[in-house]
C-alpha positions, 0 to 999 in steps of 0.5 A: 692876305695878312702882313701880319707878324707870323711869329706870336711876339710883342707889339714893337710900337703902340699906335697912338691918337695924340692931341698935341694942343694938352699932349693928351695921348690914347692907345687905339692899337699896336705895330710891328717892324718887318723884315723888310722894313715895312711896318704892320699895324692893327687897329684894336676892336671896335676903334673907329677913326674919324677926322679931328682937326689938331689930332694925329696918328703917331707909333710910339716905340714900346720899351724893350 
């Protein structure tokens, strides 16, 4: 079971690790904005993601 867009277009978001200590940001995957308001997200290969104290997982919308 996927919420996946079903439809082949542009991520609407980059999913983004930032450290807000130096504003210091990095890509780890994208995300689309459903029909029913629901965000989907998915992770780029081999990201693993582990707790660091000060990050944070932020959705930066892409320009159109």
């Amino acid at each position: 079971m996927s919420d996946a867009p079903k439809k082949s277009r542009s991520p609407d978001f980059d999913l983004c690790v930032l450290n807000p200590q130096d504003g210091q940001k990095g890509r780890i995957g994208a995300a689309w904005l459903n029909e029913d308001g629901s965000i989907s997200i998915v992770l780029n290969r081999c990201v693993v993601l582990t707790e660091q104290d000060g990050f944070s997982i932020r959705l930066f919308r892409k320009d159109p």
